[in-house]
Backbone as numpy.savetxt, mean C-alpha at the origin, in Angstrom:
# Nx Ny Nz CAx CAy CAz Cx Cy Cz
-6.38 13.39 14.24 -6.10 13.40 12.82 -4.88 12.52 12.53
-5.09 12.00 11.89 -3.88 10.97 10.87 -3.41 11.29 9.77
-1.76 11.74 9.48 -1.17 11.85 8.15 -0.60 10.36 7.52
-0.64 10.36 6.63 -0.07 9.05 6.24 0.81 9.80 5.08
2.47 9.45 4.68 3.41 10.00 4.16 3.98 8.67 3.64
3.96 8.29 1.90 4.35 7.18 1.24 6.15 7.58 1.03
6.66 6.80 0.71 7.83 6.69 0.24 8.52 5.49 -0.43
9.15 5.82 -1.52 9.63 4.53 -2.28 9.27 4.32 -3.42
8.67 4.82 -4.40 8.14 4.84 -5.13 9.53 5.15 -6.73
8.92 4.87 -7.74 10.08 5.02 -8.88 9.76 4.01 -10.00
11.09 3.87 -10.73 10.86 2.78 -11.85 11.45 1.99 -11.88
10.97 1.02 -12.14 12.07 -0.53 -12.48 11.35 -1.48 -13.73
12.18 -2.24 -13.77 12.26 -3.40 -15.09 10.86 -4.22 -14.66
10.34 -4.90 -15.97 9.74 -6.07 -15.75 10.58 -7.37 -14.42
9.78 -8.00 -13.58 10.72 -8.78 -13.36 11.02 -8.44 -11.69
11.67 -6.98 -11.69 12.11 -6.86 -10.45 11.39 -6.48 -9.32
12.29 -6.09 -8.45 11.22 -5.90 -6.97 11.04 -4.24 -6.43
10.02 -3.84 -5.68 10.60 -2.43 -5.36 9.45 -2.74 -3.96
10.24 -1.43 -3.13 9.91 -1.60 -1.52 9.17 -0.21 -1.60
7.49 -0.21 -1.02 7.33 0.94 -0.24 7.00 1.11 1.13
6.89 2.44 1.50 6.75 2.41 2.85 5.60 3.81 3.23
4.99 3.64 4.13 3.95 4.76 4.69 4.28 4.70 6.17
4.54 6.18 6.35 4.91 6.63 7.76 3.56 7.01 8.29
2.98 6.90 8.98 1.44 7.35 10.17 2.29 8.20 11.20
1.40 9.34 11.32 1.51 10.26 12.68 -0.14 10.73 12.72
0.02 10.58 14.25 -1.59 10.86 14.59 -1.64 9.61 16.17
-2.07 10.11 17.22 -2.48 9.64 17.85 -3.05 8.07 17.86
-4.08 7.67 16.64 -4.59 6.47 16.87 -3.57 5.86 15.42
-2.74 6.26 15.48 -1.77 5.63 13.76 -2.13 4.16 14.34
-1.30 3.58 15.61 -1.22 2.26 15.86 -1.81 1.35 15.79
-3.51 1.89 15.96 -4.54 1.19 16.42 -5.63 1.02 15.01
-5.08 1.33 13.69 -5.56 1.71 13.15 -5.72 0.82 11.52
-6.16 -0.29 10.92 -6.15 -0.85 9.59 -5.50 0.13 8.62
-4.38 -0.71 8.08 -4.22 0.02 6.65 -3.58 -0.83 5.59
-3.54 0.00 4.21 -3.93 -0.57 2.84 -3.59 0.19 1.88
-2.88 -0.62 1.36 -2.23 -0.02 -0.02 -3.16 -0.51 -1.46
-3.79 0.64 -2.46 -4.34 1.12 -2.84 -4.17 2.00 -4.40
-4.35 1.21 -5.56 -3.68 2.23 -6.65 -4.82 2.50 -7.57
-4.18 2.79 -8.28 -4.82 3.86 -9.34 -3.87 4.28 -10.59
-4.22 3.65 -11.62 -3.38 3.04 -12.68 -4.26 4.36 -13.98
-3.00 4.57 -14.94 -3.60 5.95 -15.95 -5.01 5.53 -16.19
-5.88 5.80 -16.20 -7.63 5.15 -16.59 -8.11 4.75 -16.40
-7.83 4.56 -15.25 -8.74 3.54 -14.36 -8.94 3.79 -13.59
-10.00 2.90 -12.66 -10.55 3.20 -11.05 -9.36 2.80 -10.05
-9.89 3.07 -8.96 -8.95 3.01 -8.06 -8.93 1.78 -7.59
-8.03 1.35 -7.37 -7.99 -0.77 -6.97 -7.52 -1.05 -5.87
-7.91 -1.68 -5.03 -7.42 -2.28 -3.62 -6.23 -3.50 -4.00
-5.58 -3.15 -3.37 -3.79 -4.07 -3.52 -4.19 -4.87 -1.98
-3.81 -4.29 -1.47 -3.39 -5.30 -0.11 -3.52 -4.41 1.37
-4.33 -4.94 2.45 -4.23 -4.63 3.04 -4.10 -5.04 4.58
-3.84 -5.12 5.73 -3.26 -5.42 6.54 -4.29 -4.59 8.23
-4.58 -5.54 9.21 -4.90 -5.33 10.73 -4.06 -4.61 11.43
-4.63 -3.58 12.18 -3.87 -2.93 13.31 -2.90 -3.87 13.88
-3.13 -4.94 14.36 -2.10 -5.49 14.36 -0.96 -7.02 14.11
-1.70 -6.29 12.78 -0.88 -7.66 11.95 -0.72 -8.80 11.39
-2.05 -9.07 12.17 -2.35 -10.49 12.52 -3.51 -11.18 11.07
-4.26 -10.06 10.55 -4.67 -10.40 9.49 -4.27 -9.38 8.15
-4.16 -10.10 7.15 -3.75 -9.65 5.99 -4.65 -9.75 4.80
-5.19 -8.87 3.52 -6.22 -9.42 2.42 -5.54 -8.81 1.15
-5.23 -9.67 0.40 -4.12 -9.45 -0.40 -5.71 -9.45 -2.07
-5.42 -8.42 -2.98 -6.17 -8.47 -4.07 -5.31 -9.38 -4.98
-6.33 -10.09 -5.54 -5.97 -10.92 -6.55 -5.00 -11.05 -7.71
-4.96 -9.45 -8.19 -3.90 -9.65 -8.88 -2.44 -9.81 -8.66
-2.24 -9.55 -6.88 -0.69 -9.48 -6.69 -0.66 -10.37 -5.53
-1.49 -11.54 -5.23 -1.37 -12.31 -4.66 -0.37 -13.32 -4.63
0.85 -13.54 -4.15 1.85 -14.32 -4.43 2.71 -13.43 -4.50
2.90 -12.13 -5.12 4.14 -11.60 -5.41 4.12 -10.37 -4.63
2.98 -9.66 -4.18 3.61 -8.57 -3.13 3.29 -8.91 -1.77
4.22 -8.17 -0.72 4.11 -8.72 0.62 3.73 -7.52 1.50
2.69 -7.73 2.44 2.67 -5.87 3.73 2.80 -6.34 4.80
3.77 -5.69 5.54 3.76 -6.05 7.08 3.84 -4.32 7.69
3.95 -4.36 8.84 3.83 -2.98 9.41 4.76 -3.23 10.99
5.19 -2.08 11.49 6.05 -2.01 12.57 4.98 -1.12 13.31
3.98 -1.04 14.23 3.53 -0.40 15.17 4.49 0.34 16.18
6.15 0.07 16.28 6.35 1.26 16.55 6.91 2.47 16.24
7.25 2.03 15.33 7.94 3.04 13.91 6.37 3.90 13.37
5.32 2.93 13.72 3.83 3.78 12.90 4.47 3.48 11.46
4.73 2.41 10.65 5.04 2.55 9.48 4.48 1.42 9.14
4.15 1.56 7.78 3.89 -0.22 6.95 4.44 0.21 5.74
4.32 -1.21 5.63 5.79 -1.40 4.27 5.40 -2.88 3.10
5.15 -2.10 1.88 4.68 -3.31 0.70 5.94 -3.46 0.12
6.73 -4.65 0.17 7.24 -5.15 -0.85 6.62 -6.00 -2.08
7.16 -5.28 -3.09 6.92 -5.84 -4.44 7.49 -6.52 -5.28
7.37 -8.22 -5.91 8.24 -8.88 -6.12 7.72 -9.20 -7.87
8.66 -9.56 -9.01 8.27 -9.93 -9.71 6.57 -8.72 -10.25
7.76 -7.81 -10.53 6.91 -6.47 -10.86 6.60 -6.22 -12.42
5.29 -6.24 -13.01 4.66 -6.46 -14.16 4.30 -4.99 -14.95
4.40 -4.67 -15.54 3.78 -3.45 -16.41 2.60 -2.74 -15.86
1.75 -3.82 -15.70 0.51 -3.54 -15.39 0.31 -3.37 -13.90
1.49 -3.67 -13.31 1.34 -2.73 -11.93 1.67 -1.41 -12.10
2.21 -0.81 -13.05 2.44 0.55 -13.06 1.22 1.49 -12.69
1.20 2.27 -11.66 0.16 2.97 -10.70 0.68 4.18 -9.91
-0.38 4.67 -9.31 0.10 5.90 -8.65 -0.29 4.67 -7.22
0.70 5.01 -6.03 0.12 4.26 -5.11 -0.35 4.68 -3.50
-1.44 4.70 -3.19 -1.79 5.47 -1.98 -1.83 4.59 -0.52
-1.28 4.71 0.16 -1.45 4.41 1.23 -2.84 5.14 2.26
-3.48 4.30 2.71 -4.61 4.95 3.31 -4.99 3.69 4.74
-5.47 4.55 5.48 -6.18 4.01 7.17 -7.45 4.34 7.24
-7.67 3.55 8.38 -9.31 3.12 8.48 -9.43 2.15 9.78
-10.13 2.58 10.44 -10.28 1.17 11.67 -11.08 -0.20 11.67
-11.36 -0.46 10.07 -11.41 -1.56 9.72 -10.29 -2.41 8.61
-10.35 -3.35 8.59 -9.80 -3.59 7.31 -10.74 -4.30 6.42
-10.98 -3.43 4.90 -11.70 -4.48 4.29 -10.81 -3.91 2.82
-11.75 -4.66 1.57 -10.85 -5.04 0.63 -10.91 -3.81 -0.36
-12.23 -2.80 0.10 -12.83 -1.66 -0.68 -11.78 -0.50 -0.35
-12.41 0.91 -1.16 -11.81 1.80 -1.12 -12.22 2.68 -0.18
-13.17 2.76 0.71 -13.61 3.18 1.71 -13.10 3.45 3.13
-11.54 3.90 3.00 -10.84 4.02 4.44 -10.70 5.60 4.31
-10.44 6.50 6.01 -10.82 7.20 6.58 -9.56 8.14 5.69
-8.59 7.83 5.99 -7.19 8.50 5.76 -6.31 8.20 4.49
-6.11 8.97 3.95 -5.08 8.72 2.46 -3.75 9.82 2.32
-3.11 8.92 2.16 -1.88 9.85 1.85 -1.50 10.39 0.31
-0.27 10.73 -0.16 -0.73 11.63 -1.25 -0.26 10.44 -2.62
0.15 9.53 -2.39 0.62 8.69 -3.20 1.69 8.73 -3.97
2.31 7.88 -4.25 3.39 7.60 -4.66 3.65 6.89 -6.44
4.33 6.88 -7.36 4.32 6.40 -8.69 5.24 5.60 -8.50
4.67 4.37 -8.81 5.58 3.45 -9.62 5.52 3.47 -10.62
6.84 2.81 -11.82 6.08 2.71 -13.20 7.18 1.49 -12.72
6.82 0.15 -14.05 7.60 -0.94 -14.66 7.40 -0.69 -16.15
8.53 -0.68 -16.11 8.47 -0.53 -17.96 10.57 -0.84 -18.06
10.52 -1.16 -19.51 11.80 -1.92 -20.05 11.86 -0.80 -20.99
């Protein structure tokens, strides 16, 4: 079994940046695709960005292509989205979730409980 535990989450301005992070515990955490994942007031759930067991490939969704970044530490078991040049319309609840693939859908094994950002002035 795999927990995944977000952190970082909050509010900031149009403009600025904010850092999150998802801790993995579980045996196969390391070996394992993961992907950050939101879900905005009314809407479906949207694939952001997600990232290879190890590292090596990355699939970033269109709308935050250029401005957010995921890398992950396999031995910490953590990955970590920085968010740059943060828009309104990223305001979301945000879930971190695993899967031993990586693809661009919402279809991974493990989700954690998510985290809120808002941007708003």
């Amino acid at each position: 079994q795999v927990q995944l535990v977000e952190s970082g989450g909050g509010l900031v301005q149009p403009g600025e940046s904010l850092s999150l992070s998802c801790a993995a515990s579980g045996s196969t955490a390391s070996r394992l695709a993961m992907a950050w994942i939101r879900q905005a007031p009314g809407k479906e759930r949207e694939f952001v960005v997600g990232i290879s067991w190890s590292g090596g490939a990355t699939f970033y969704g269109d709308s935050v292509e250029g401005r957010f970044s995921i890398s992950r530490d396999n031995v910490k078991n953590t990955v970590y989205l920085q968010m740059n040049s943060l828009k309104p319309e990223d305001t979301a609840v945000y879930y971190c979730a695993a899967g031993p693939n990586l693809h661009y859908g919402l279809g991974y094994d493990y989700w954690g409980q998510g985290t809120q950002v808002t941007v708003s002035s």
